[in-house]
N, CA and C atoms as a LAMMPS dump frame, in Angstrom:
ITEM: TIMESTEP
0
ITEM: NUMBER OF ATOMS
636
ITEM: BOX BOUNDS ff ff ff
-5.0000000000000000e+02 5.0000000000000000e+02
-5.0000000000000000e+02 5.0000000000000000e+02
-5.0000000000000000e+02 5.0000000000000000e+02
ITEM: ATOMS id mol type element x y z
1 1 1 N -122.593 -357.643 228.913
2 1 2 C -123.457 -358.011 230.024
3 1 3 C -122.638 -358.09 231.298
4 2 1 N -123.621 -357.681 232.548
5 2 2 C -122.556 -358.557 233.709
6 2 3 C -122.217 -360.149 233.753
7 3 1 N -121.014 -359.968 234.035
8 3 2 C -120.377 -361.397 234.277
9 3 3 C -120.565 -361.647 235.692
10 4 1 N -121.418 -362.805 235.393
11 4 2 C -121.823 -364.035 236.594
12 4 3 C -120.678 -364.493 236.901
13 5 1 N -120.835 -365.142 238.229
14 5 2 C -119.99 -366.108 239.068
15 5 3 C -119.62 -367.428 238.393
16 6 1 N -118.726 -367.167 237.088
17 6 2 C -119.094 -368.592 236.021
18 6 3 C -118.031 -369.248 237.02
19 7 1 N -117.057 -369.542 238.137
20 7 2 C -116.91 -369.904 238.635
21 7 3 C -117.273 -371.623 239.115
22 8 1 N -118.709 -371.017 239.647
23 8 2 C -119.9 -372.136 240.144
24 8 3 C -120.687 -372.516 239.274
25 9 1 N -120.638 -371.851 237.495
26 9 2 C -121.81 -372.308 237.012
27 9 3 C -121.158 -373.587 236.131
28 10 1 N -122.259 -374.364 236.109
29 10 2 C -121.966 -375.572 235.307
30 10 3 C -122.971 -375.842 234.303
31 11 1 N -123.473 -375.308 233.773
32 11 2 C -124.052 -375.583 232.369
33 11 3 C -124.883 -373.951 231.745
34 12 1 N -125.019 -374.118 230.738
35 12 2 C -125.909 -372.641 230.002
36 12 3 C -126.929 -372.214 230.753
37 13 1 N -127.98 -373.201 231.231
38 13 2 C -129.341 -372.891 231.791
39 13 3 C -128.976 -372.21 233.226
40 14 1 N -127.605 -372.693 233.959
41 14 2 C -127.019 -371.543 234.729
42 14 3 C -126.445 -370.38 234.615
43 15 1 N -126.151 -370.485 233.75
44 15 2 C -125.704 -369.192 233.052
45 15 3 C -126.584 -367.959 232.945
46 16 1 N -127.692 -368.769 232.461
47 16 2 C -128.362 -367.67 231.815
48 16 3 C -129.445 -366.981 232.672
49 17 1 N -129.808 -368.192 233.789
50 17 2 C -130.54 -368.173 235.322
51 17 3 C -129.248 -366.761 236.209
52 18 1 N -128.326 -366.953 235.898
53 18 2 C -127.63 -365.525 237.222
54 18 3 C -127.531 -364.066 235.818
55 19 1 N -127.656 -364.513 234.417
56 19 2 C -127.726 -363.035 233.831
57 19 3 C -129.041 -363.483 233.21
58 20 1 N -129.901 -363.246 233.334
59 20 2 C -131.927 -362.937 232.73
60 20 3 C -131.064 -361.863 232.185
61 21 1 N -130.761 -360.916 231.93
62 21 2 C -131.004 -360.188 230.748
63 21 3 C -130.125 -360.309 229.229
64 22 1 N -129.432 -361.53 229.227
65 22 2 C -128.29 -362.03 228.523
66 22 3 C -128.994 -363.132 227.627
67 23 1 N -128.631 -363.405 226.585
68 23 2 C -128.921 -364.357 224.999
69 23 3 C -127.643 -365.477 225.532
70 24 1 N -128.21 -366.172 225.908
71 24 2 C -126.896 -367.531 226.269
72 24 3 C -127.173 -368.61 225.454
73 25 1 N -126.381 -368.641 224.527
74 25 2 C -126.225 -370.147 223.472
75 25 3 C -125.209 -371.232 224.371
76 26 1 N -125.31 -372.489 224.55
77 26 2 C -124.628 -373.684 225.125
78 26 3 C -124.531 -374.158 223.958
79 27 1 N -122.699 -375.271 223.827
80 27 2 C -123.121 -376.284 222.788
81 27 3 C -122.57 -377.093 223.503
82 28 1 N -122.473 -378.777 223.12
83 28 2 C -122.418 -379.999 223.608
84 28 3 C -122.092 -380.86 222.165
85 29 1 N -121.215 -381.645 222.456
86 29 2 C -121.067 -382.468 221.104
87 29 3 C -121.754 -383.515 220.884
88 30 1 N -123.054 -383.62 221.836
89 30 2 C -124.246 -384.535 221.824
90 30 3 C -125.475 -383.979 221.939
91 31 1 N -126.882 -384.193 221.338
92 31 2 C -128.251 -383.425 221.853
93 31 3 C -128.36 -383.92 223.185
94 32 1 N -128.025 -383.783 224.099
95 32 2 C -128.476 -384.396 225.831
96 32 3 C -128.83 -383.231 226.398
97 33 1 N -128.506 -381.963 226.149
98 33 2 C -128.688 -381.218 226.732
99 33 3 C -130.443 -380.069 226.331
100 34 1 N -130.738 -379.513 227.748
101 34 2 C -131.994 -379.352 227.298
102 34 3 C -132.081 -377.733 228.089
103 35 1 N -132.791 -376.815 228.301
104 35 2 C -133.096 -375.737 228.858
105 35 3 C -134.575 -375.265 229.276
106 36 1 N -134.444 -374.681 229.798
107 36 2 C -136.336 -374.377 230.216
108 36 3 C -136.148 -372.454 230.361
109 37 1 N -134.805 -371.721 230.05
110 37 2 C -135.268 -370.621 230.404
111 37 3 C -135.451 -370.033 228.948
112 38 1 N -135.905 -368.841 229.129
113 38 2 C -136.493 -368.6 227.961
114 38 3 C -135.067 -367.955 227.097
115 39 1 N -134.035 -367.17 227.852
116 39 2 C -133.047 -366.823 227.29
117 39 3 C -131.952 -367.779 226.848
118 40 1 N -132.196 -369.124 226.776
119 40 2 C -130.932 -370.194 226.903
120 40 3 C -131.643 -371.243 225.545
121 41 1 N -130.618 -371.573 224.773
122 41 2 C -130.983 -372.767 223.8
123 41 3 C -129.671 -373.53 223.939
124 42 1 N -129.783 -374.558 223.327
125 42 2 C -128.362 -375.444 223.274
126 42 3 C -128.486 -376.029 222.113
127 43 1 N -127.201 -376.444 221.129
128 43 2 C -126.818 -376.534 219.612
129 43 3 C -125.482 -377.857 219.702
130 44 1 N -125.948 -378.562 218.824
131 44 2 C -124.822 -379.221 218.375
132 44 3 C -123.627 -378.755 218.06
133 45 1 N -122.535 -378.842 218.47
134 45 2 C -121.69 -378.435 217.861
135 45 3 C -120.105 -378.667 218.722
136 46 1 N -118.929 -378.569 218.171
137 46 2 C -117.644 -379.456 218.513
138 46 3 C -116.949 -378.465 218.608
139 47 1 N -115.48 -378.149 219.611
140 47 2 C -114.861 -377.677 219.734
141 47 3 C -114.056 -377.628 218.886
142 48 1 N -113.546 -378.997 218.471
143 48 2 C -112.15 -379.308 217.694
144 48 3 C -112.559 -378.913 215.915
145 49 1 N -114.298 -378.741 215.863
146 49 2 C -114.465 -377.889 214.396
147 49 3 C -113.448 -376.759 214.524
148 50 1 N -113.628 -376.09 212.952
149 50 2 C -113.139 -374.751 212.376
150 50 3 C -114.799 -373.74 213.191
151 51 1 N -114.117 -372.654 213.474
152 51 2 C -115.177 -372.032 214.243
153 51 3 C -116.012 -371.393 212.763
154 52 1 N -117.703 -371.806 213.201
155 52 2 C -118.575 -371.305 212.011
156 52 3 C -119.442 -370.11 212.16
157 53 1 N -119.106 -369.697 213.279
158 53 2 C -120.411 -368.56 213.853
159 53 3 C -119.42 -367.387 214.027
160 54 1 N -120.731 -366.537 213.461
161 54 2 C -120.379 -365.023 213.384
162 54 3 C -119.005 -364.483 214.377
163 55 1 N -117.995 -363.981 213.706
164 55 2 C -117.004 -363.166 214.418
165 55 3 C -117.585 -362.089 215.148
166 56 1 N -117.086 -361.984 216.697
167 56 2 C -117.467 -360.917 217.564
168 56 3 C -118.737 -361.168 217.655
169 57 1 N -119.467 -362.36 218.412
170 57 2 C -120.516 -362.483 218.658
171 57 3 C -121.216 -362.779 219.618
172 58 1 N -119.917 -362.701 220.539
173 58 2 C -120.309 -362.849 222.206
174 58 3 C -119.337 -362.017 223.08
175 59 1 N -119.591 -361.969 224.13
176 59 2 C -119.464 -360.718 224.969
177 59 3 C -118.623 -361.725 226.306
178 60 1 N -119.126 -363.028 226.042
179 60 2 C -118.249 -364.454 227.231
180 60 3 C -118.607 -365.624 226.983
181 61 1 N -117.048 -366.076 226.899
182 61 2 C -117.688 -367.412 226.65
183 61 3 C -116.886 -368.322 227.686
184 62 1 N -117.579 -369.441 227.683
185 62 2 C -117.055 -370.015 228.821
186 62 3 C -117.424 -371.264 229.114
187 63 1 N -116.12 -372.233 229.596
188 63 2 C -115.949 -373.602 229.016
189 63 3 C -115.502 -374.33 230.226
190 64 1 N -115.907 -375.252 230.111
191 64 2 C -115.435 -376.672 231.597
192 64 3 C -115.124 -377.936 230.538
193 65 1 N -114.047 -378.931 231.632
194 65 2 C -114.179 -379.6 231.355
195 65 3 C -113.811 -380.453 229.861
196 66 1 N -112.915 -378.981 228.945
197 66 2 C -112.694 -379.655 228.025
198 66 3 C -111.007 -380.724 227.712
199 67 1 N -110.383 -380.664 228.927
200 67 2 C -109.908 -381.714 228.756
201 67 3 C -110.276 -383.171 228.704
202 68 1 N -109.242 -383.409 227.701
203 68 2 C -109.391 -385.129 226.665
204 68 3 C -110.751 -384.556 225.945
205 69 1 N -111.083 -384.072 225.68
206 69 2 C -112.04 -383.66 224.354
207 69 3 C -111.656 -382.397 223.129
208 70 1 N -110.091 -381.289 223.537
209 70 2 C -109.539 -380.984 222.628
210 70 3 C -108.695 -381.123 221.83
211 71 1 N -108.64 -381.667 220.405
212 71 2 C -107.219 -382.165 219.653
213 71 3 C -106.006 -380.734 219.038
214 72 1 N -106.893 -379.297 219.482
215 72 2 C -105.969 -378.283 218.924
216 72 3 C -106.119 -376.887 220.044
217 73 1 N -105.648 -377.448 220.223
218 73 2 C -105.5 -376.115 221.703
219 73 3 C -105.565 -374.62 220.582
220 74 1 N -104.473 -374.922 220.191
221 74 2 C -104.174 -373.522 219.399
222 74 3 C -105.372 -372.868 218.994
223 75 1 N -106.043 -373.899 217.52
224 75 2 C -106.922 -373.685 216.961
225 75 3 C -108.533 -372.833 217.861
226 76 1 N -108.341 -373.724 219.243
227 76 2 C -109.799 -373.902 220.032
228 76 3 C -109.655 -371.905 220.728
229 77 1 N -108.454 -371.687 220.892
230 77 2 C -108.202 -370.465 221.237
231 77 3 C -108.531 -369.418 220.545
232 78 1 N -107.804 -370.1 219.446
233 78 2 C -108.085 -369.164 218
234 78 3 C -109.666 -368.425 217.815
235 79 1 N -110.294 -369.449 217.704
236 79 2 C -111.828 -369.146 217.177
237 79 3 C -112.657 -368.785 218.724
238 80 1 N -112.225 -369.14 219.495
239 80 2 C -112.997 -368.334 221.132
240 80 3 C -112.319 -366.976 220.692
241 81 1 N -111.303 -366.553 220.261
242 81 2 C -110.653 -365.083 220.182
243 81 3 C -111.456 -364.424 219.38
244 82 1 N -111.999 -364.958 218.247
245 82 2 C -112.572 -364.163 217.389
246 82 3 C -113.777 -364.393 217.047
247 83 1 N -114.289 -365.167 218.081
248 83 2 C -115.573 -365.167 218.173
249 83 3 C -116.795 -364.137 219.548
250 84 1 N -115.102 -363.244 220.13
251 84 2 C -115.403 -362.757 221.005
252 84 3 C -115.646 -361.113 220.649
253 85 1 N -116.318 -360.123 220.873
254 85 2 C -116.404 -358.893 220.618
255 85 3 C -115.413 -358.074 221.486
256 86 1 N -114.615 -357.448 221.162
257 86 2 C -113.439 -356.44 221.806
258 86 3 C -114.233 -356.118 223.035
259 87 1 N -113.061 -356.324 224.208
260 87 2 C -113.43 -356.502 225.687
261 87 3 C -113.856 -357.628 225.941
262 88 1 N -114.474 -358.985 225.34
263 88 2 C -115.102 -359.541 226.053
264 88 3 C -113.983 -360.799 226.637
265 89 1 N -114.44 -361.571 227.108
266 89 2 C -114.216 -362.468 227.961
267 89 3 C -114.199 -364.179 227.856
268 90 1 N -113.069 -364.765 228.329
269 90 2 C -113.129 -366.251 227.88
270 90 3 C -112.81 -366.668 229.089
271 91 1 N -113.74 -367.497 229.588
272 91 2 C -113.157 -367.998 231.145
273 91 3 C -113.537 -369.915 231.07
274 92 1 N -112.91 -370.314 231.356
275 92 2 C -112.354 -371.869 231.507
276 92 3 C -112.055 -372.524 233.203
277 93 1 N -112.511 -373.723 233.013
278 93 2 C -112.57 -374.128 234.461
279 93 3 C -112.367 -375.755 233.806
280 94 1 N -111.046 -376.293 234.271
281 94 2 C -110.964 -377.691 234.182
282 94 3 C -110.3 -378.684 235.264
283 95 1 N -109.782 -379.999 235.523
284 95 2 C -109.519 -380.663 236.672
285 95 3 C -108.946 -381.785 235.884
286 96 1 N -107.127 -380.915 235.979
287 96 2 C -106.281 -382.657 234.991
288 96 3 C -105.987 -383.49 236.061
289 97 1 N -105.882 -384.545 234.932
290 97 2 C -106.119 -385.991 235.974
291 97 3 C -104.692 -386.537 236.383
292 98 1 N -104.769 -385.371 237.108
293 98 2 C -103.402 -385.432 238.193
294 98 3 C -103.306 -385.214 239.494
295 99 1 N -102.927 -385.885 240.422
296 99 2 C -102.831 -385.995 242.108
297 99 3 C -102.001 -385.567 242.748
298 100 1 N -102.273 -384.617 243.944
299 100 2 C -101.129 -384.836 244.883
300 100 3 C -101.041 -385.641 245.879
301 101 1 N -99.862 -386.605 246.483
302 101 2 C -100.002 -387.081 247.73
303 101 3 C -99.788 -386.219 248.577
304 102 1 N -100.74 -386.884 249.305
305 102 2 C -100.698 -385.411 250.715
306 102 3 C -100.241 -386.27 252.034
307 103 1 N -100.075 -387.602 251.982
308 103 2 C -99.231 -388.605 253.136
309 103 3 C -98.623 -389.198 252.822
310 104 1 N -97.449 -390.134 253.599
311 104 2 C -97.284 -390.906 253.435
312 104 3 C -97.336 -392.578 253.003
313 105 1 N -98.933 -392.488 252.412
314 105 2 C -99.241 -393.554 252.261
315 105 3 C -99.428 -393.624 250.805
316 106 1 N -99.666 -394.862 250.162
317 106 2 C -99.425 -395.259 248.83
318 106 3 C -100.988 -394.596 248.473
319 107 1 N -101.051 -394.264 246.931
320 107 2 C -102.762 -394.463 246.612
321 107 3 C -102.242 -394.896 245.096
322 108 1 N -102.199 -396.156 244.807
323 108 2 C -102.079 -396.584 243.611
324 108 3 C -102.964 -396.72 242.977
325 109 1 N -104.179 -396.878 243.144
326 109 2 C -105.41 -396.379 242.115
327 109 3 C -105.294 -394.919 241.134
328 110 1 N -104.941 -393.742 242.557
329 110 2 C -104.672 -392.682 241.648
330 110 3 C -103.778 -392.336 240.672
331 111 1 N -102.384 -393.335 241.084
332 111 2 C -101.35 -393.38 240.105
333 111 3 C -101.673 -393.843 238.789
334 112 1 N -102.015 -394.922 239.013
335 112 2 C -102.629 -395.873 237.56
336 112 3 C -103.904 -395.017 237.249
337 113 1 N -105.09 -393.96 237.316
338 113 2 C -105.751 -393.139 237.219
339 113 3 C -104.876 -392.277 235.946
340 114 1 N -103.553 -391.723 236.746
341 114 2 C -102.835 -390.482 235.992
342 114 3 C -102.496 -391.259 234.74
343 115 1 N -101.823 -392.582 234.676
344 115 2 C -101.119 -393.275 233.791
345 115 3 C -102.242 -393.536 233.069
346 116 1 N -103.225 -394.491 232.898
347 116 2 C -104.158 -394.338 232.046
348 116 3 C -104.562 -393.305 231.449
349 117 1 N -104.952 -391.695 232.29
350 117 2 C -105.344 -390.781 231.342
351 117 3 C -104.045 -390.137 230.472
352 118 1 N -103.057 -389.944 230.981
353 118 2 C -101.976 -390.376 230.059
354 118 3 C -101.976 -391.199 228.407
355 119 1 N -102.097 -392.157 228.866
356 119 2 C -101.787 -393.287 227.673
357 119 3 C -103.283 -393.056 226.369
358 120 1 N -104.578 -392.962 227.667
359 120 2 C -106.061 -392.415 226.464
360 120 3 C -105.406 -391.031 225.792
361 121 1 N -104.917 -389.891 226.513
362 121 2 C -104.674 -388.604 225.697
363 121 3 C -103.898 -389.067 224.762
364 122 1 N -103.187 -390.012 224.546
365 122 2 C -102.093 -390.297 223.491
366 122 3 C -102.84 -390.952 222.227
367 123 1 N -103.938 -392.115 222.752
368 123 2 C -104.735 -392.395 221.286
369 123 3 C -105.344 -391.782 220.936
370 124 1 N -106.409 -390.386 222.027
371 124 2 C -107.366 -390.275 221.041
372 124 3 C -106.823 -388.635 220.482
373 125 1 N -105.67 -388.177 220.949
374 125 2 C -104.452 -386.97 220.7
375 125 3 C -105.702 -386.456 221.298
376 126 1 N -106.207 -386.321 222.248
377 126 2 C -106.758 -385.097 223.07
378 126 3 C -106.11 -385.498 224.812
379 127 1 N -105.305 -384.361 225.242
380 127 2 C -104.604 -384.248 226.294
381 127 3 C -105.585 -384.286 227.567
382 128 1 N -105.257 -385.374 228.389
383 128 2 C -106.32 -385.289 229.884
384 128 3 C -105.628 -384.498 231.049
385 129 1 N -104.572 -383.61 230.446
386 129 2 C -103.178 -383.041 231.913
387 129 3 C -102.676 -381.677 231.009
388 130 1 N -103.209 -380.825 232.133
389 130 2 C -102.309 -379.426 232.042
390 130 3 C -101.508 -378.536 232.74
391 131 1 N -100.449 -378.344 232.708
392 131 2 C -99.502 -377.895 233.877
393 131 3 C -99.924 -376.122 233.532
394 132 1 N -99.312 -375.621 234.669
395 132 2 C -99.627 -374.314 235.154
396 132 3 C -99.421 -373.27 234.127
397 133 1 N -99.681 -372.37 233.265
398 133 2 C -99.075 -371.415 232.456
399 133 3 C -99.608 -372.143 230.844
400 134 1 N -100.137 -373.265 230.91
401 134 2 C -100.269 -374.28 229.508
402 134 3 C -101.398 -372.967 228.77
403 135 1 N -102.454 -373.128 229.651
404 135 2 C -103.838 -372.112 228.496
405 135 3 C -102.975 -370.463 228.531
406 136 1 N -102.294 -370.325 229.412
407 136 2 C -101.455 -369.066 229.351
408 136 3 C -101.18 -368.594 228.435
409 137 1 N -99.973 -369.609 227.41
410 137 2 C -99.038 -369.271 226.535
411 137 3 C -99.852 -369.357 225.332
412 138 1 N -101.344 -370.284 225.255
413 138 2 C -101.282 -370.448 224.035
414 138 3 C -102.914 -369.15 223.856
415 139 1 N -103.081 -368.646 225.414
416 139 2 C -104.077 -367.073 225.28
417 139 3 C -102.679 -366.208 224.653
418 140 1 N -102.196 -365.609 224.76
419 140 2 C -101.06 -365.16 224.695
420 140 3 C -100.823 -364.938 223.535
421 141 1 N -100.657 -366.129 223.137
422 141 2 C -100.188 -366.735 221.174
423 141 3 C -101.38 -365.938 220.249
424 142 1 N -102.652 -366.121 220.889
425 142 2 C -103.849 -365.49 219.929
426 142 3 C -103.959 -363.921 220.055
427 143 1 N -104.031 -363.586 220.806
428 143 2 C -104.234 -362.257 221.005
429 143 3 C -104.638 -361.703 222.668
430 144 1 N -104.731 -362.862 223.453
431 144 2 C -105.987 -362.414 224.736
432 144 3 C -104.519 -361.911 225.407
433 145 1 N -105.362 -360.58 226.438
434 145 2 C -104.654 -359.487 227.627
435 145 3 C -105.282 -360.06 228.458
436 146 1 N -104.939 -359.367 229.6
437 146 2 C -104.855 -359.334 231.388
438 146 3 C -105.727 -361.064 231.565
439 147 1 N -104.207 -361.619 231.354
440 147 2 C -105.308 -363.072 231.878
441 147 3 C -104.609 -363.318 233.273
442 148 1 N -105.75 -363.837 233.868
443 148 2 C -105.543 -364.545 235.394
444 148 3 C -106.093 -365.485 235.2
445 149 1 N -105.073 -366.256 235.98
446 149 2 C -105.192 -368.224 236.165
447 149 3 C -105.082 -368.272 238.009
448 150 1 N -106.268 -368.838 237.883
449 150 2 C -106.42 -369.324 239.505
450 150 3 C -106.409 -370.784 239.69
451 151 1 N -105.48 -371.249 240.567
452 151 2 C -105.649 -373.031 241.113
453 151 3 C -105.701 -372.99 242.557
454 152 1 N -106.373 -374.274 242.315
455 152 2 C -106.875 -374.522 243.726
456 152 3 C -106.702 -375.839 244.359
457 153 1 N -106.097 -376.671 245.616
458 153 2 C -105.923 -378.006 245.44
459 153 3 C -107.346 -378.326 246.482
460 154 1 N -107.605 -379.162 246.088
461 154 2 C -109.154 -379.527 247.016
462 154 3 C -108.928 -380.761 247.497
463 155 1 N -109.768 -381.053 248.449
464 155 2 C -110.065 -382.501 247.931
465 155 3 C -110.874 -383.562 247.208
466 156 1 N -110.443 -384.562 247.086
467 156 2 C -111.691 -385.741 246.139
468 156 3 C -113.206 -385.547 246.346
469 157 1 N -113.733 -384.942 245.427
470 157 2 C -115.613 -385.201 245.477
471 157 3 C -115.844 -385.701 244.554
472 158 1 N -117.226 -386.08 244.44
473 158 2 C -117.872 -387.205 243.427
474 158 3 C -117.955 -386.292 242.499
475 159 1 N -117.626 -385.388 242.255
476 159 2 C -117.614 -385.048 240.916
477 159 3 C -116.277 -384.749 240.025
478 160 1 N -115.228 -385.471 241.083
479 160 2 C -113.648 -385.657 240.534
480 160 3 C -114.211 -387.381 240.406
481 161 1 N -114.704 -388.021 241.108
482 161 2 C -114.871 -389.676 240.684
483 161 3 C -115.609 -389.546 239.755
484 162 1 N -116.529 -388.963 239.426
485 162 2 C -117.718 -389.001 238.375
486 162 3 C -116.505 -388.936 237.002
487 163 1 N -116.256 -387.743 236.97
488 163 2 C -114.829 -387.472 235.918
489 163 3 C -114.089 -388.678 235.692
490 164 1 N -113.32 -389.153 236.816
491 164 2 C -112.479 -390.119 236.863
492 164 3 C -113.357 -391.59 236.073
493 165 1 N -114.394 -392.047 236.011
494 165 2 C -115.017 -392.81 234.998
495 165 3 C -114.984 -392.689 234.359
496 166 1 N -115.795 -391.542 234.071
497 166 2 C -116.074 -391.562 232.177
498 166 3 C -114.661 -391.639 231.919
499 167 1 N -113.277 -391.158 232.254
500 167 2 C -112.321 -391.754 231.371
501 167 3 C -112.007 -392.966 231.64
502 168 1 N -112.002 -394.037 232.277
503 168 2 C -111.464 -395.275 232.562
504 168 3 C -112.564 -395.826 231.912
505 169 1 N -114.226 -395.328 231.311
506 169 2 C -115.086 -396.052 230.657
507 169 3 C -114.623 -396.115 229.146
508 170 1 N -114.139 -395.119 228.697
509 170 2 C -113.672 -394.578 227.468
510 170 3 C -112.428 -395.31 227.25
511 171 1 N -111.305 -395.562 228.124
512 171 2 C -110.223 -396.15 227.807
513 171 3 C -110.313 -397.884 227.999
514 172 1 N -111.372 -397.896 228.891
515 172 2 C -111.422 -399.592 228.402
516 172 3 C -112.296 -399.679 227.213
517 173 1 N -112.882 -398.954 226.511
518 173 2 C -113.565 -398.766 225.43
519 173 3 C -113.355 -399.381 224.441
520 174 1 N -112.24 -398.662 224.122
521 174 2 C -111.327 -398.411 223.232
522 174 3 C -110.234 -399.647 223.332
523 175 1 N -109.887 -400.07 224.404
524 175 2 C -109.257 -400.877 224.322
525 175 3 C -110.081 -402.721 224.18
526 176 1 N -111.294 -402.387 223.74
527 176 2 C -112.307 -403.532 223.364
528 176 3 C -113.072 -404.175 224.38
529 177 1 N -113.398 -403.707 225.677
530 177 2 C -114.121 -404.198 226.686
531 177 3 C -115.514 -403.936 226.242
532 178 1 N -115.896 -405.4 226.629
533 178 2 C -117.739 -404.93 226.65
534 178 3 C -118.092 -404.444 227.78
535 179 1 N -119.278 -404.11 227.596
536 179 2 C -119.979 -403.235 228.714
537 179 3 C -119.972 -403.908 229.694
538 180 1 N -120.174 -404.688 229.803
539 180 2 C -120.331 -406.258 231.122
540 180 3 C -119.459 -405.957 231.81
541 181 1 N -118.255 -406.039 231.066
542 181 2 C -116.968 -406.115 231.469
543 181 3 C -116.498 -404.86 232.271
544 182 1 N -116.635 -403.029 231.417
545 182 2 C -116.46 -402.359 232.5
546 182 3 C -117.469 -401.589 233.047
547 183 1 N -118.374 -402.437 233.306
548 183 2 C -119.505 -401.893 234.866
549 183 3 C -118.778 -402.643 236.192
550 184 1 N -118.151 -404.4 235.439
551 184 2 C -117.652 -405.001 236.938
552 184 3 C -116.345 -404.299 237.093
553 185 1 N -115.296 -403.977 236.33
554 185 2 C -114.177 -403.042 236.81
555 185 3 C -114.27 -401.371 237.296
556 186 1 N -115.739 -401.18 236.897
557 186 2 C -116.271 -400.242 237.461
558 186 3 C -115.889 -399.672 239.293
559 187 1 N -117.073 -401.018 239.726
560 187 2 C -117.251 -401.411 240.49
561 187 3 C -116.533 -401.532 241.821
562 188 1 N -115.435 -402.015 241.3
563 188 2 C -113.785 -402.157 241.8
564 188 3 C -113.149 -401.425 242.122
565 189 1 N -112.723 -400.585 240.606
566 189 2 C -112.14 -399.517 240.82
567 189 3 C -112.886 -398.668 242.136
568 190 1 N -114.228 -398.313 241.288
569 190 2 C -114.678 -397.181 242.413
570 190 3 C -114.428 -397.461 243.988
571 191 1 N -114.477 -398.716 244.404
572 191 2 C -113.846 -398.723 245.605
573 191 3 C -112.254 -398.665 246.109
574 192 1 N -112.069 -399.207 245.555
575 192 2 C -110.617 -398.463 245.831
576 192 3 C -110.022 -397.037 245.52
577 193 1 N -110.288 -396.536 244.642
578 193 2 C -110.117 -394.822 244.583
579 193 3 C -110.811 -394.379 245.566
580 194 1 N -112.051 -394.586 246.287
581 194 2 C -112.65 -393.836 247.22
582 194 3 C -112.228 -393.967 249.062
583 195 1 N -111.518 -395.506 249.11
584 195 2 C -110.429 -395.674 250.179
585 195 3 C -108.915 -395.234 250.085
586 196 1 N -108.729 -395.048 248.785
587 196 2 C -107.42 -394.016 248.905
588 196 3 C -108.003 -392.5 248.549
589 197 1 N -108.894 -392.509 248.537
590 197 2 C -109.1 -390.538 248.257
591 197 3 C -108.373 -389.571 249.566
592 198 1 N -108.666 -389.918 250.193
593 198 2 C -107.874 -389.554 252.085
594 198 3 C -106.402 -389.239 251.616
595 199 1 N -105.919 -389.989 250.819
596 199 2 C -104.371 -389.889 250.678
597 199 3 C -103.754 -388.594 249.807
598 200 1 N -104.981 -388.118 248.775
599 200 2 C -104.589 -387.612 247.383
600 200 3 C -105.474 -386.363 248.066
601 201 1 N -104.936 -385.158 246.617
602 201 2 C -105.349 -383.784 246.492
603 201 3 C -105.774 -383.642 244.841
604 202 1 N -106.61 -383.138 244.779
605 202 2 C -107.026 -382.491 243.486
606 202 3 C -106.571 -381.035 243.342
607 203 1 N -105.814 -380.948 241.95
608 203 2 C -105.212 -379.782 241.705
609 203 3 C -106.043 -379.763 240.338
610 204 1 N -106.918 -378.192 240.449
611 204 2 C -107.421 -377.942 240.273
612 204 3 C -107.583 -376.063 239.281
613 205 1 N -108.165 -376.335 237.491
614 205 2 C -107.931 -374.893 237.054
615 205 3 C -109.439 -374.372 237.812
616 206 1 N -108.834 -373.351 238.533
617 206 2 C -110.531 -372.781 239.081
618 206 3 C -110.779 -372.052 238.299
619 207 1 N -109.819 -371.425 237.473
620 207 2 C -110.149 -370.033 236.26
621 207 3 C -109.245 -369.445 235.522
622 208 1 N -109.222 -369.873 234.142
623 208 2 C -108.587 -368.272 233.538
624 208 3 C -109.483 -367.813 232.952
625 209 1 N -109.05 -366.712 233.287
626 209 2 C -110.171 -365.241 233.028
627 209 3 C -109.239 -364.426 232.006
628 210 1 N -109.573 -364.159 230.607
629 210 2 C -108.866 -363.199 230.001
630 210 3 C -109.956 -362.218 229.286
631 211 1 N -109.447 -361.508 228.906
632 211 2 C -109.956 -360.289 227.701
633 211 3 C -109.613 -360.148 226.705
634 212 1 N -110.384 -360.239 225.235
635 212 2 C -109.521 -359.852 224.303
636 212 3 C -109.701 -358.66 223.823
């Protein structure tokens, strides 16, 4: 099929809205997700499984967002490789929870941000930080050609704070907070990350694009 601007798209029902003439399956490791076009369904189903669906059965596939939700890089490569039909396409778009300072001024929210997602990738062994060349070596390792990796440093939008929760919800989680507890550190936090956002840069995977 033609390949859409997966760039900008953020879920299946977009996907499948810029190619109408394309069969677009979404999965989610929760039922939350829903569709209204007629070419788009969405399925239970987990990354960090053994891949169960037909070899060579898509033409692109394409993923956000799965940092701190993969425990086997290798593996997750593996089965996108051979779940792909010769020529097709695996493109990825993620945002590790890592900052640049861009002044001289302190932003210790974002520091303690990095250090926490740090310390969560360590309990739940799914990594929240990827340095440059990381999905590279391990496309590489499986079989995928002509890959391009694009970054981009931006700045803070609510949909880097939106991100930035759900892990600080998850790591006080885990570390036994009731809910009470982090809606008011919520609260907090969110203001202070959003008076140091001015200070910081988001570095950013805008894309790898490979072929296998």
């Amino acid at each position: 099929m033609e390949q859409p601007d997966t760039t900008q798209l953020a879920s299946g029902s977009k996907v499948a809205r810029a190619a109408e003439s394309a069969t677009v399956l979404g999965i989610d490791i929760a039922p939350v997700q829903s569709a209204t076009e007629p070419n788009c369904w969405f399925e239970f189903d987990n990354v960090n499984w053994e891949w169960a669906r037909t070899p060579q059965s898509f033409d692109l596939i394409w993923g956000s967002k799965l940092l701190g939700n993969v425990n086997n890089w290798p593996r997750m490569f593996q089965g996108a490789y051979k779940g792909l039909m010769p020529g097709g396409f695996l493109e990825l778009y993620d945002t590790p929870f890592s900052y640049l300072s861009v002044s001289d001024q302190e932003a210790p929210s974002w520091k303690s941000v990095s250090q926490q997602a740090h310390e969560l990738g360590k309990k739940t062994n799914c990594s929240f930080s990827i340095a440059p060349g990381m999905y590279m070596r391990h496309m590489v390792a499986v079989g995928f050609v002509d890959i391009k990796e694009t970054w981009e440093t931006t700045e803070v939008t609510q949909f880097v704070l939106h991100d930035v929760e759900n892990m600080l919800r998850l790591s006080w989680h885990l570390q036994g907070v009731e809910n009470k507890g982090i809606w008011a550190r919520l609260a907090d936090w969110r203001g202070r990350l959003e008076s140091e956002a001015g200070n910081v840069k988001v570095r950013q995977l805008l894309q790898a694009d490979v072929a296998s």
